[in-house]
VODORO-240683 format. One line per field, with one value per residue (C-alpha): residue in three letters; x, y, z. Coordinates in nm, 3 decimals, padded with zeros to 5 digits. Example, Ala and Ser with C-alpha at 12.3 -4.5 7.8 and 13.67 -1.06 7.14 Angstrom:
2
res = ALA/SER
x = 01.230/01.367
y = -00.450/-00.106
z = 00.780/00.714
END
This chain:
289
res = UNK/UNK/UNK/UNK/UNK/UNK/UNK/UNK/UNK/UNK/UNK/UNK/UNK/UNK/UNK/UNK/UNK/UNK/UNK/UNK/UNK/UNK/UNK/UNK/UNK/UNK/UNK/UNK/UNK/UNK/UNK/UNK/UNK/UNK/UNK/UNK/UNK/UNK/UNK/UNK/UNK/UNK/UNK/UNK/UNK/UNK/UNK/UNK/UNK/UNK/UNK/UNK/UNK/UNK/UNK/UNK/UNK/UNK/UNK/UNK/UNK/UNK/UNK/UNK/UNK/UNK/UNK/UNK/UNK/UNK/UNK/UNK/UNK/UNK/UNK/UNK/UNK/UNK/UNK/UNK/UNK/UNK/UNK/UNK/UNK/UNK/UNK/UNK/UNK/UNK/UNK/UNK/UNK/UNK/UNK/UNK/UNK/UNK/UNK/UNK/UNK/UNK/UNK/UNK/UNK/UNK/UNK/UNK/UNK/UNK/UNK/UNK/UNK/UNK/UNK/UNK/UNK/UNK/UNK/UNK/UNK/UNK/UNK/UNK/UNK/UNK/UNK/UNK/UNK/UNK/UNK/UNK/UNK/UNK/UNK/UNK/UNK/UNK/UNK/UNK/UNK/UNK/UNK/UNK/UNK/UNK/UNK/UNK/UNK/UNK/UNK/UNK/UNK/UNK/UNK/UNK/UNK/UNK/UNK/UNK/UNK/UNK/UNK/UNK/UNK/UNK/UNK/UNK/UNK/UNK/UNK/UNK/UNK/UNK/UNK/UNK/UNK/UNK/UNK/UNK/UNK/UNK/UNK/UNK/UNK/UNK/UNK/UNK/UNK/UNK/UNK/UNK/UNK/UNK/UNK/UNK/UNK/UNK/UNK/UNK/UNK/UNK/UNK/UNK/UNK/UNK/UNK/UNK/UNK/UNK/UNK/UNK/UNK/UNK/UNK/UNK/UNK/UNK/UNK/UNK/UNK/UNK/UNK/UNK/UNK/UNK/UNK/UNK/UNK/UNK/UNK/UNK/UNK/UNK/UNK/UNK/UNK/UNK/UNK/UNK/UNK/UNK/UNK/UNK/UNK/UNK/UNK/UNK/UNK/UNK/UNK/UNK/UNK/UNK/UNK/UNK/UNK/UNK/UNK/UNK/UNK/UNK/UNK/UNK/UNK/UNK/UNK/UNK/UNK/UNK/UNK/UNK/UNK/UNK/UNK/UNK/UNK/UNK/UNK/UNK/UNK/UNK/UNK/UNK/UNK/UNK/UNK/UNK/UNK
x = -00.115/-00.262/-00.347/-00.100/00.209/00.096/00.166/00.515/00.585/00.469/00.626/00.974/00.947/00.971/01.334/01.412/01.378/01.602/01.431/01.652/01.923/02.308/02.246/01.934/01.917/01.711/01.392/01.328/01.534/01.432/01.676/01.658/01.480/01.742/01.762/01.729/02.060/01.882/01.832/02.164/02.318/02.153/02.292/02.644/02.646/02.577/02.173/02.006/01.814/01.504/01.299/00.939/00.796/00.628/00.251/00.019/00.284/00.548/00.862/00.876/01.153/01.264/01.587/01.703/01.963/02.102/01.737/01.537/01.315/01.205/00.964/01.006/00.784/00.983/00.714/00.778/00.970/01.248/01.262/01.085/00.948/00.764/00.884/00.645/00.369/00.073/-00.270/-00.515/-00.856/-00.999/-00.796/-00.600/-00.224/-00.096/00.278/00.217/00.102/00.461/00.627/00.432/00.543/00.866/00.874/00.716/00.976/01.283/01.092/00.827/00.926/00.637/00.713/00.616/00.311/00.188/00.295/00.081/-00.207/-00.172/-00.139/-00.474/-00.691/-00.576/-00.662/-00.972/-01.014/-00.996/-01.173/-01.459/-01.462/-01.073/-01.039/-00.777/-00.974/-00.692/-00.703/-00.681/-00.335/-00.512/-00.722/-00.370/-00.208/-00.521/-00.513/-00.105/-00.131/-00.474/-00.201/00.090/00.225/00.021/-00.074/-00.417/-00.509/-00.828/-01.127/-01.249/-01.540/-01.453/-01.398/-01.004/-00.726/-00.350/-00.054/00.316/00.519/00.914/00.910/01.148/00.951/00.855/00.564/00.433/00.429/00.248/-00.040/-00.114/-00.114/-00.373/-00.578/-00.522/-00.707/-01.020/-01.034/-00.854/-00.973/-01.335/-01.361/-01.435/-01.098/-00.915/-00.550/-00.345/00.006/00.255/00.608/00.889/01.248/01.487/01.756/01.883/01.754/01.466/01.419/01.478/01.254/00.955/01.053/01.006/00.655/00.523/00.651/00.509/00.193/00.075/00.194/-00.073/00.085/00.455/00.455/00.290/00.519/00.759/00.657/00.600/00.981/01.036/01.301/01.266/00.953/01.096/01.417/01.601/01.710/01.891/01.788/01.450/01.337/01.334/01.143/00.802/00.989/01.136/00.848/00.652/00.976/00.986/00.601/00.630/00.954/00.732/00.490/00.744/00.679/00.930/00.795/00.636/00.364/00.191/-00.170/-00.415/-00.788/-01.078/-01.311/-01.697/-01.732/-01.514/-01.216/-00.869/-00.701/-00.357/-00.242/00.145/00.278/00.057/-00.289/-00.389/-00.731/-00.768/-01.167/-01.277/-01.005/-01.186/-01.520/-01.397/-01.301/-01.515/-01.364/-01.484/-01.263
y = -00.048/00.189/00.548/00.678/00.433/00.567/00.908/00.868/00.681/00.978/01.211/01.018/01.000/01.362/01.308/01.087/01.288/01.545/01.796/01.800/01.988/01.918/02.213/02.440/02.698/03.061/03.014/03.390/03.690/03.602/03.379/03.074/02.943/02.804/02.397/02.252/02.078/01.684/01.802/01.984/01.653/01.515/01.733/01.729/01.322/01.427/01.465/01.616/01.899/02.153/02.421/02.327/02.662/02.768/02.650/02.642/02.863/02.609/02.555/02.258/02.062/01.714/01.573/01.251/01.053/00.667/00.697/00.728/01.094/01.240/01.577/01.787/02.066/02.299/02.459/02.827/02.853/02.617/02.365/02.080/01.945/01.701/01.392/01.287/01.453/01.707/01.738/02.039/01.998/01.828/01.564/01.716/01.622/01.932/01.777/01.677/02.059/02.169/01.930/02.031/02.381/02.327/02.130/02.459/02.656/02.441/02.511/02.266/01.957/01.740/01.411/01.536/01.707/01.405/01.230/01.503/01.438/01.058/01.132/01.366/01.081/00.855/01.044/01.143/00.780/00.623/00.869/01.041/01.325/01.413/01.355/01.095/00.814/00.782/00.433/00.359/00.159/-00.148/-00.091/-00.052/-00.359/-00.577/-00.430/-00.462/-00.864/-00.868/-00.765/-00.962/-01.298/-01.559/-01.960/-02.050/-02.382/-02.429/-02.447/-02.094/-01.940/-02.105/-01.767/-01.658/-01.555/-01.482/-01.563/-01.496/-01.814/-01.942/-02.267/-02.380/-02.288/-02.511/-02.312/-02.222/-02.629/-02.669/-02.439/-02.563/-02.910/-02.723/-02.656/-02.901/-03.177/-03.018/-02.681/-02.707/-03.047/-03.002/-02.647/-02.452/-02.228/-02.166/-01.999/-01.752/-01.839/-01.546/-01.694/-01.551/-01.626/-01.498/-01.690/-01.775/-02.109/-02.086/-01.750/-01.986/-02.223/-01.982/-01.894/-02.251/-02.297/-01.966/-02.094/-02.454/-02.600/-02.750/-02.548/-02.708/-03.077/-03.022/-02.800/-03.048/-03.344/-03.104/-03.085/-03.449/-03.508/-03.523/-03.274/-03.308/-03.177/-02.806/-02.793/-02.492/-02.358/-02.062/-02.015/-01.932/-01.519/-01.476/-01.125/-01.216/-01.359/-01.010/-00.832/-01.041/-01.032/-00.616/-00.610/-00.760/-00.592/-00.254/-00.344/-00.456/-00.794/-00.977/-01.356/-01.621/-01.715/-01.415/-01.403/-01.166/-01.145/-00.954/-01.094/-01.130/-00.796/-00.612/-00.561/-00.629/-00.810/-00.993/-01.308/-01.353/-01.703/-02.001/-01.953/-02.118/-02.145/-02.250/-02.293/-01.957/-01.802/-01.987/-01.879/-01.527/-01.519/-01.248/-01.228/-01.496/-01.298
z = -00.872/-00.633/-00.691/-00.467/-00.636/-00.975/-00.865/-00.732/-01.054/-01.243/-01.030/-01.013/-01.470/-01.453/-01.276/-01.504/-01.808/-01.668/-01.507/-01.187/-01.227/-01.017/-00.742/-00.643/-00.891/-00.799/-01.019/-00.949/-00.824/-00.496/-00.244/-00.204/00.202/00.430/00.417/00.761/00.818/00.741/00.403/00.384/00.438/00.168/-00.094/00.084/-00.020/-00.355/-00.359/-00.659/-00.525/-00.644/-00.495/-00.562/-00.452/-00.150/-00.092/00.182/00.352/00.376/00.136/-00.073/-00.236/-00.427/-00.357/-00.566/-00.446/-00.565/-00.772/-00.547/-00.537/-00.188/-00.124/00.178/00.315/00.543/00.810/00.816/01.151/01.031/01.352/01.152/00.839/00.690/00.430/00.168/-00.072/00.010/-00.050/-00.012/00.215/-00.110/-00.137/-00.440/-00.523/-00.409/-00.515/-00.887/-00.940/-00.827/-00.976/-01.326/-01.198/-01.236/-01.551/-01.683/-01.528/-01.726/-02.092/-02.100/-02.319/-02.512/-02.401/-02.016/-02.121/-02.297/-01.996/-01.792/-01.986/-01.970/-01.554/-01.548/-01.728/-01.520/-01.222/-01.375/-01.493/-01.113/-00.901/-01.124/-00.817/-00.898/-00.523/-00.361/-00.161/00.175/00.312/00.650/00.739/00.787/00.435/00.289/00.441/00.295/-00.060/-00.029/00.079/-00.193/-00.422/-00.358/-00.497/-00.334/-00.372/-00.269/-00.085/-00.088/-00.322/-00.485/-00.293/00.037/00.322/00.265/00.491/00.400/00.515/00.464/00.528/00.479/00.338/00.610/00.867/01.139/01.279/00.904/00.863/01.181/01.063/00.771/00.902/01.135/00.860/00.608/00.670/00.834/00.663/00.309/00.236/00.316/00.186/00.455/00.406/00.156/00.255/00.018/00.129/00.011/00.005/00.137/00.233/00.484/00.381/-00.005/00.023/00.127/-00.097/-00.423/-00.247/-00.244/-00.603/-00.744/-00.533/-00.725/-01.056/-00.997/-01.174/-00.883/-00.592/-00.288/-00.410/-00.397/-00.033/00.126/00.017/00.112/00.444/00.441/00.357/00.030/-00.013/-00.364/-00.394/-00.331/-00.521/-00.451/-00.824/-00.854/-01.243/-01.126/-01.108/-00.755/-00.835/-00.731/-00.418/-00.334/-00.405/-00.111/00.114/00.075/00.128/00.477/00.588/00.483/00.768/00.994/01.010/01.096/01.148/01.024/01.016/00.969/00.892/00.768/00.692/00.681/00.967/00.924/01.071/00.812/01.005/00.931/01.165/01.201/01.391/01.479/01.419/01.442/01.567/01.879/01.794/01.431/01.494/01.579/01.327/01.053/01.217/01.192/00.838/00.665/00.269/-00.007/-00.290
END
């Protein structure tokens, strides 16, 4: 779990113990800014909503609506605002310290300053500077995919790419048949398939692959016809499944193949359905781990 997903988790257990009240509520004599008419909306269809305070010179507030918690930063002249959480020129969590404001404001409760001081060593714990490291989009998508629920094929130590497949899929069969024979089975690739489905089918499909013992035998009978090979079973937890499915819709991929790797120049790059030139991807590959 990244640094960043550990925050909103902390952020969204202060919700959850209660700390949002039904409606805005004054937490001084002062009035309350004017909600730009998005937000307005929000609480209209029945969103939770806070002030957080004003920081930086822009109003702040956390909305929660079907469970899910959102910030907004109003800028000062009301025609836009900004979605998301804040940081000062250090890298600091401007958000949690609002957030802790507030829980302050409503009488304090033990269980959330425990859970504060679990947060801070944590923070403290993961970056020694108390700063936030920010990853570059393509940094993220690698740790995201390093982090997902993937199959290798392939021995250990040979160079590694990934790649989000359908079991169904004719063009996903096509590259590993690419790269079985003279990549995977001499050892100079191994490939981290992530499964995925579009359809139920194939979604209980990629479910029974991650549960198998040996994952690399039964897709490629699969793919050599034995249907059998790949049952699709309902009773299996298609969780892991989802998990990879809502990963690639979250970068907007939308076919498969899709492959990514860290090339021997330390770059992230991606190739879009079945690579046209399997030598000089494999030549390109970068990562061992």
């Amino acid at each position: 779990m990244t640094f960043l997903r550990q925050t909103f988790l902390f952020l969204f257990v202060f919700i959850a113990m209660g700390i949002i009240t039904t409606a805005a509520q004054a937490q001084s004599e002062e009035p309350l800014p004017k909600l730009p008419e998005p937000i307005q909306n929000l609480v209209n269809e029945g969103a939770q909503i806070r002030y957080l305070g004003r920081d930086y010179g822009v109003d702040a507030w956390i909305t929660i609506k079907n469970g899910k918690e959102q910030y907004f930063y109003v800028l000062p002249d009301q025609k836009a605002f900004l979605m998301g959480v804040m940081f000062d020129n250090t890298g600091k969590l401007v958000t949690v310290d609002q957030v802790t404001r507030l829980r302050q404001q409503n009488g304090g409760d033990k269980m959330l300053d425990i859970l504060t001081e679990d947060f801070t060593s944590e923070v403290q714990a993961s970056n020694k500077d108390g700063e936030f490291e920010f990853k570059s989009p393509s940094e993220q998508l690698f740790h995201d995919v390093q982090n997902s629920n993937w199959i290798p094929l392939g021995n250990a130590g040979a160079p590694i790419m990934y790649a989000f497949i359908d079991p169904q899929c004719p063009h996903c069969h096509a590259m590993l048949e690419d790269l079985k024979k003279d990549y995977i089975d001499t050892g100079r690739v191994q490939i981290r398939i992530i499964p995925i489905g579009f359809r139920e089918e194939t979604r209980a499909q990629s479910a029974f692959l991650l549960a198998a013992p040996n994952p690399q035998e039964r897709l490629f009978k699969y793919m050599a016809g034995d249907e059998e090979a790949l049952p699709a079973r309902s009773e299996i937890n298609q969780q892991g499944v989802q998990r990879n499915l809502a990963l690639m819709q979250s970068w907007k991929f939308n076919v498969t193949p899709m492959v990514v790797y860290r090339s021997v120049a330390g770059d992230v790059k991606l190739v879009r359905g079945r690579p046209q030139n399997i030598e000089a991807l494999v030549n390109d590959l970068g990562s061992r781990q």
